[in-house]
C-alpha positions in Angstrom: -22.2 35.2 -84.0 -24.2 32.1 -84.9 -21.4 29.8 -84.1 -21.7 30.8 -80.5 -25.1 30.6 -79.8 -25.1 27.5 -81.6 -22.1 26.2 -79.3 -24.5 27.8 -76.2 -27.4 26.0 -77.1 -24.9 22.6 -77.3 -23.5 23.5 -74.0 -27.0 24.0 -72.9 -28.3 20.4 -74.0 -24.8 18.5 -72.5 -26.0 20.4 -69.4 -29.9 19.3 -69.2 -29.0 15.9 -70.4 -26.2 15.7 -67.5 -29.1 17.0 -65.4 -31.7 14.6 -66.5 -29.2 11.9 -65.8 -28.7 12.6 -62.7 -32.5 12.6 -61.6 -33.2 9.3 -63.2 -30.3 8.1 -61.2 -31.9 9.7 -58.0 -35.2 8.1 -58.7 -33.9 4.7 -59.5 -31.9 4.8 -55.9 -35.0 5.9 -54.2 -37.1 3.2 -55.6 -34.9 0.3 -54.9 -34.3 2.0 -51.5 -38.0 2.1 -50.8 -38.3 -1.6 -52.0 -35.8 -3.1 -49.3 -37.1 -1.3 -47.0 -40.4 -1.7 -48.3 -38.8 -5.8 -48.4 -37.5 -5.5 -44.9 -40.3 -3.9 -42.6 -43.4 -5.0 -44.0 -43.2 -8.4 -46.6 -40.6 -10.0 -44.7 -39.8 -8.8 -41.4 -37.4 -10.6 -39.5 -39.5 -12.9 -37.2 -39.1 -15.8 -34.7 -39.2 -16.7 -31.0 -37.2 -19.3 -28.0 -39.0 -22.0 -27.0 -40.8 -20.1 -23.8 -41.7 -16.6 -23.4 -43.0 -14.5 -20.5 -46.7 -14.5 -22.5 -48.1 -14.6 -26.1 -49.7 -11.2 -27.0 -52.2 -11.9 -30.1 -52.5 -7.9 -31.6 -56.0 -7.4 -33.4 -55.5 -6.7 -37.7 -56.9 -8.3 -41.0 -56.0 -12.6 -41.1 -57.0 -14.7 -39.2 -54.4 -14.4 -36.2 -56.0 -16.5 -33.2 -55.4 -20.2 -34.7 -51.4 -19.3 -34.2 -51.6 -17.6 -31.1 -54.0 -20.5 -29.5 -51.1 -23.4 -31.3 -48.8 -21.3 -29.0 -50.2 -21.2 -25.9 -51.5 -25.3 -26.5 -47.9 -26.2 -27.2 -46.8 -24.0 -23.7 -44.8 -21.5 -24.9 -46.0 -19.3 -22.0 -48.2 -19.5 -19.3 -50.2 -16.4 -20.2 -52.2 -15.3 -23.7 -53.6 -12.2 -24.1 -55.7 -11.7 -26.8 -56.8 -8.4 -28.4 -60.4 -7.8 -29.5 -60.0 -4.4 -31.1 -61.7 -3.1 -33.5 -60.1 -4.4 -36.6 -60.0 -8.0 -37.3 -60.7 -10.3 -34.5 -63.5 -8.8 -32.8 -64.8 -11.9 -31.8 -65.6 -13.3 -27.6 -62.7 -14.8 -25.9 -61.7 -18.2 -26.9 -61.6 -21.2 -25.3 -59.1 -21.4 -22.4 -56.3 -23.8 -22.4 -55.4 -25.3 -19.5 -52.8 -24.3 -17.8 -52.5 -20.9 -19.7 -54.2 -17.8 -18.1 -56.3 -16.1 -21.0 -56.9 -12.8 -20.7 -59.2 -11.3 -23.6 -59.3 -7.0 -23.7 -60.3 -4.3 -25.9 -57.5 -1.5 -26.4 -57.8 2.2 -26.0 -57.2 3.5 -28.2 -58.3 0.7 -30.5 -55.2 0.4 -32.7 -52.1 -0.9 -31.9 -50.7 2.0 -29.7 -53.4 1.1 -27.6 -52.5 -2.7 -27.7 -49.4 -1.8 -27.0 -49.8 0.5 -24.0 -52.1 -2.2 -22.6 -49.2 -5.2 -23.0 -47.0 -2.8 -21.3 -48.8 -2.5 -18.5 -49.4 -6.3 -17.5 -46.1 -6.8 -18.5 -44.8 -4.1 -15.9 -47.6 -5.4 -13.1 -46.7 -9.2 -13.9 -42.5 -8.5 -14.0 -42.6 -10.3 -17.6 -39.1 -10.4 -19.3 -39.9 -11.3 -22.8 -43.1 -11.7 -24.8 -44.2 -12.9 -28.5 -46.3 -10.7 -30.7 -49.1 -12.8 -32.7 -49.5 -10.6 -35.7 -49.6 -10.0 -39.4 -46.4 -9.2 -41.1 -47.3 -5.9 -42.1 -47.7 -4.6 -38.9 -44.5 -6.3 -37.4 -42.3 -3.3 -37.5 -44.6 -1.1 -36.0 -46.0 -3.5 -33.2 -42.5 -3.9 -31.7 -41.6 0.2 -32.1 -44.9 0.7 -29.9 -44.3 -2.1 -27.6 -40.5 -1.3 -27.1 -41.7 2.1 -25.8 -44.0 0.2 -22.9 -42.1 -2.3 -22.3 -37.9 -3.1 -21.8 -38.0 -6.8 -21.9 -37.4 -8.9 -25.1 -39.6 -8.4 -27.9 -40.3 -11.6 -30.3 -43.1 -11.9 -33.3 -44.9 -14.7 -35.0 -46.7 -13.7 -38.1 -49.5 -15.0 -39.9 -48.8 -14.6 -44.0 -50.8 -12.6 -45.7 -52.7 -13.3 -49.1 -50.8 -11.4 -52.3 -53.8 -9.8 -53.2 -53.7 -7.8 -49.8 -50.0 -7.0 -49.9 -50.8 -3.1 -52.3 -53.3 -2.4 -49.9 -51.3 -3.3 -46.9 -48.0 -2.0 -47.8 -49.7 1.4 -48.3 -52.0 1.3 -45.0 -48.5 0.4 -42.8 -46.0 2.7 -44.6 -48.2 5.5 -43.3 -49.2 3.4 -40.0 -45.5 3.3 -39.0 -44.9 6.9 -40.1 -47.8 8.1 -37.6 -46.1 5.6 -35.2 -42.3 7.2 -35.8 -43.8 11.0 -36.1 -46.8 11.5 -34.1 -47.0 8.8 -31.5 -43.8 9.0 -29.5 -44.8 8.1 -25.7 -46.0 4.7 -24.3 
């Protein structure tokens, strides 16, 4: 009788061990999973623009954002920039025009980048734009173009500003669950 509940309790072990095995497994794919993606959406997004656009769209957020968007619009890369003053980040008066580039300076409602977004989309539906350039951080990349590809059909391009390492734990946490709200909650223009 011993010899069998000995064998059980061996047959028992192999079994948790097999099952312990098989979690680790699961954990290690869902961590390198997360870290591409992690990689892919929100450190490195893919990013990049053609030499003109319809307008430069300069989205509120942390970094300093407005020295890019103002390089684009000196250099002509469209003859419009709009610049967000939402509540996060910029905040400040409208710059300084540049000639020959229409400036227009707004603050989004809501004040977060669906309400960026749904502003973009309609000036670009009442000025017939085709394609526009997002001025933004990295971290909100992703989720600036899944907004502004629900307002608007044209061509979407972005031009990020980098962000400091000491941000990126903070960040990567504040936009996994930014573009989660985005993809779950927020699903109209």
């Amino acid at each position: 009788m011993r010899f069998r509940n000995t064998r059980a309790y061996a047959d028992s072990q192999g079994r948790f061990s097999q099952y312990r095995s098989r979690i680790f497994i699961a954990a290690v794919v869902l961590i390198a999973a997360f870290s591409v993606a992690t990689a892919r959406l929100i450190i490195w997004p893919a990013q990049g623009m053609p030499a003109r656009v319809s307008a430069i769209v300069m989205l509120a957020g942390p970094e300093n954002r407005l020295p890019v968007a103002l390089q684009l619009a000196r250099e002509h890369r469209a003859p419009i920039l709009v610049v967000s003053r939402g509540w996060m980040g910029y905040g400040g008066p409208c710059p300084q025009m540049t000639p020959g580039v229409k400036l227009v300076c707004f603050d989004p409602n809501p004040g977060d980048t669906r309400g960026e977004a749904e502003f973009a989309g309609r000036l670009a539906n009442r000025y017939g734009w085709r394609s526009v350039v997002l001025v933004t951080a990295r971290g909100q990349d992703t989720r600036a173009r899944i907004l502004l590809r629900r307002c608007f059909s044209g061509s979407i391009y972005v031009v990020t500003t980098p962000l400091p390492w000491y941000d990126m734990p903070d960040q990567i946490a504040y936009q996994w669950a930014a573009l989660a709200k985005a993809l779950l909650l927020h699903r109209a223009c």
